[in-house]
C-alpha positions as CSV (number, residue, x, y, z in Angstrom):
1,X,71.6,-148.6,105.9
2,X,69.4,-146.2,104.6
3,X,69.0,-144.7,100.7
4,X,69.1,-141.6,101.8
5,X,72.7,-140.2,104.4
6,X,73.4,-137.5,106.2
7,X,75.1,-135.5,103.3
8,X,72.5,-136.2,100.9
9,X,74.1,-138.7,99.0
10,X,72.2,-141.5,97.7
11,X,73.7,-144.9,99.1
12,X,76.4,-142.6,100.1
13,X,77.8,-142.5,96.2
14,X,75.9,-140.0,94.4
15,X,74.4,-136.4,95.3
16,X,70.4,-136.3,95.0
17,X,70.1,-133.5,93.5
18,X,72.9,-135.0,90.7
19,X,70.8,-138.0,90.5
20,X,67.6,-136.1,89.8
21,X,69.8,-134.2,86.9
22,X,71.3,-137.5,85.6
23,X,67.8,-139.2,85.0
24,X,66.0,-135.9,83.5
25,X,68.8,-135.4,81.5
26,X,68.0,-139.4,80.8
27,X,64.6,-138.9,80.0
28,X,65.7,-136.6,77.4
29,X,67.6,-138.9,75.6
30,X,65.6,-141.0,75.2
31,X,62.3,-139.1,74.5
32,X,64.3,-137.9,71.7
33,X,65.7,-140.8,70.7
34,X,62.2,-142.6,70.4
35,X,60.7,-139.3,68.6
36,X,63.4,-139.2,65.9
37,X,65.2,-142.8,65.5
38,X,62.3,-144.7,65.6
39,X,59.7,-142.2,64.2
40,X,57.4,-142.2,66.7
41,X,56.7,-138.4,66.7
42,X,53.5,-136.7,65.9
43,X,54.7,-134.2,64.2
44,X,56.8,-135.3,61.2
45,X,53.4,-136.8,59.4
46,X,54.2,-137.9,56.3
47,X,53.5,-136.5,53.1
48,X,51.5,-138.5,51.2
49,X,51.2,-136.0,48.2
50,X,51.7,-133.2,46.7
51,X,49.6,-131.4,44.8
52,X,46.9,-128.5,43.5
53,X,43.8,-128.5,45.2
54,X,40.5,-126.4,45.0
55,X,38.4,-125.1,48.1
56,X,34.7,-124.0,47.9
57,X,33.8,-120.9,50.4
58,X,30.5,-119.7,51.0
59,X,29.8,-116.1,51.3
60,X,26.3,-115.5,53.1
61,X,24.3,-112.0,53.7
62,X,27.4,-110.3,52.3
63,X,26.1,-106.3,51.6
64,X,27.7,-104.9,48.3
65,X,26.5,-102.4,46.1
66,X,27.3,-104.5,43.0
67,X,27.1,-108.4,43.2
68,X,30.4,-108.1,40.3
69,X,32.6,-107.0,43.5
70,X,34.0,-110.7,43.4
71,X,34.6,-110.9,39.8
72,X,37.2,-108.0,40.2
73,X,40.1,-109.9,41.0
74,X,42.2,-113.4,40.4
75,X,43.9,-113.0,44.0
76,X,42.6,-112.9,47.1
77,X,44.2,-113.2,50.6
78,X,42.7,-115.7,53.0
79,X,42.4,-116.1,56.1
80,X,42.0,-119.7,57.4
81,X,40.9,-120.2,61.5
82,X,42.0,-116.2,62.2
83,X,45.7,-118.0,61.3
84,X,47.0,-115.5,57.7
85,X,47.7,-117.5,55.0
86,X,49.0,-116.2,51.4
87,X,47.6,-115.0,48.5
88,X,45.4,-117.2,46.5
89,X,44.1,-117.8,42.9
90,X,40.4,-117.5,42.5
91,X,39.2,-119.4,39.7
92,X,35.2,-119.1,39.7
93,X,33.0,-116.9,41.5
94,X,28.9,-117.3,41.3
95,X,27.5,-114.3,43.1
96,X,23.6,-113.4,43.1
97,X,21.0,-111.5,45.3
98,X,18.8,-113.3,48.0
99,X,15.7,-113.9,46.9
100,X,12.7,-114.9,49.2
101,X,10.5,-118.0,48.9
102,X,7.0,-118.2,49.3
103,X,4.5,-121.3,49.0
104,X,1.7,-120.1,46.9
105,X,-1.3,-122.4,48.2
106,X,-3.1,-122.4,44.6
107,X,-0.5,-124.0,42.3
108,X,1.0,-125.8,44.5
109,X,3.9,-124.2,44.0
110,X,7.2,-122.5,45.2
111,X,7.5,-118.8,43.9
112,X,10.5,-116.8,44.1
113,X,9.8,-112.8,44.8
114,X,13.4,-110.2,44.8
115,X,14.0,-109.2,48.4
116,X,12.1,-105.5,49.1
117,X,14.2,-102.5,49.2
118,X,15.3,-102.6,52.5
119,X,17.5,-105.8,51.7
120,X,18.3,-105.3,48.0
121,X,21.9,-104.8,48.9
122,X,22.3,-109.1,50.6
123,X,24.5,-110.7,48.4
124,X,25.5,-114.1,48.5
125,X,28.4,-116.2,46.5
126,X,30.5,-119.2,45.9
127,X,33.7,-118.4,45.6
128,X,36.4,-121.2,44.4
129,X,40.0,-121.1,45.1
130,X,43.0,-123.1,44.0
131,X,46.2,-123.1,45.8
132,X,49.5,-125.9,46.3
133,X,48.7,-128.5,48.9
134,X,49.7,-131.3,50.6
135,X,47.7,-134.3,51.3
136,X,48.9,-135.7,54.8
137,X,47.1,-139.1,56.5
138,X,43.8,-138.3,55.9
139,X,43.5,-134.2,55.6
140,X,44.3,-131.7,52.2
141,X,46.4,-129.4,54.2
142,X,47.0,-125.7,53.0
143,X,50.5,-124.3,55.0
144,X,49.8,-126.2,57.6
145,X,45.6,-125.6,57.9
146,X,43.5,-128.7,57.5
147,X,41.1,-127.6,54.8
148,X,37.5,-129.4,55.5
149,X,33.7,-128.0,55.4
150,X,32.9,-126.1,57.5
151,X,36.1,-124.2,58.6
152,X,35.9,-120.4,58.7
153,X,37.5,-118.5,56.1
154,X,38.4,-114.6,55.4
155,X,39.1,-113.3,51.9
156,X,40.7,-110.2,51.6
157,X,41.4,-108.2,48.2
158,X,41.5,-104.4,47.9
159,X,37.8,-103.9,47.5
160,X,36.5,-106.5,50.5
161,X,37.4,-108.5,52.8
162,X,34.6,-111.0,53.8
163,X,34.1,-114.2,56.3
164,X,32.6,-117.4,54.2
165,X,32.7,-121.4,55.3
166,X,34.2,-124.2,53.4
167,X,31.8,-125.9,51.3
168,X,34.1,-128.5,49.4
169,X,37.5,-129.4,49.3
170,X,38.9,-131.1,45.7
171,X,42.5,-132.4,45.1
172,X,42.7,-134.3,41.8
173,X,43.7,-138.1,42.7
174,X,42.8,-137.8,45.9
175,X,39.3,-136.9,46.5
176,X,36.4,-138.2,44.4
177,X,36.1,-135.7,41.4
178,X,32.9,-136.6,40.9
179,X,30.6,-133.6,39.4
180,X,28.2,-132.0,41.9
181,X,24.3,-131.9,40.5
182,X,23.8,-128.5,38.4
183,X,23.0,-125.7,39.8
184,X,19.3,-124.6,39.1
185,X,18.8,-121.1,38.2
């Protein structure tokens, strides 16, 4: 006797084809079974927290007129891995012109000179933002966007729109709030 008869039934009880049907429809079942009953699926993480959290960007070689541009506004959109986000609150913003650095052989010594003309309009700035997040297994997570250095980063307000990288990501509780060395000016 073979699996297989002339009609196309299996063991001459079942059609093939209904067979196949039966044991995707099967799989199915129990795919989403495993997923949802016994919690198996990667995409329900789970929260661990909820919370406030403050991101770092670095603006570099930025050309403005006025370096006070980004003290303008307390909102800014962002744009987080070309994926829109929402409008966020900017709470600090240190902005300054490029200077260059030369060794001068006879003291010894580093000496800071303004950039010449040419590049008098490079601006660069540290731009903090705070907005709600979530802290899920190991990540802070802003609308569904791991936030870590590194990640590229748009802000957008009605005077600029610029491209920076995270420098540091903060969430009281969770991350270690220790203060950063001052910044030498």
């Amino acid at each position: 006797m073979s699996v297989l008869d002339k009609k196309g039934k299996v063991f001459g009880f079942i059609n093939a084809i209904d067979l196949v049907l039966v044991l995707i429809i099967f799989a199915g079942l129990c795919g989403f079974l495993f997923t949802k009953v016994a919690g198996y699926s990667p995409l329900n993480k789970v929260v661990k927290s909820e919370g406030i959290a403050e991101v770092k960007i670095a603006v570099r070689g930025a050309r403005v007129d006025d370096p006070k541009i980004f003290n303008k506004y307390k909102k800014a959109f962002i744009i987080i891995r070309n994926q829109p986000y929402t409008d966020v609150e900017i709470t600090k913003v240190k902005a300054w012109r490029r200077e260059l650095v030369f060794f001068d052989q006879q003291t010894k010594k580093a000496i800071k000179v303004n950039s010449p003309d040419d590049d008098y309009y490079v601006t660069d700035a540290d731009i903090t933002i705070r907005d709600k997040a979530q802290f899920i297994g190991t990540d802070i997570v802003f609308g569904g966007n791991k936030m870590k250095a590194g990640v590229p980063v748009e802000l957008e307000t009605l005077e600029y729109k610029f491209s920076g990288s995270i420098i540091s990501v903060t969430m009281p509780g969770i991350t270690d709030t220790a203060t950063p060395p001052a910044d030498s000016e």
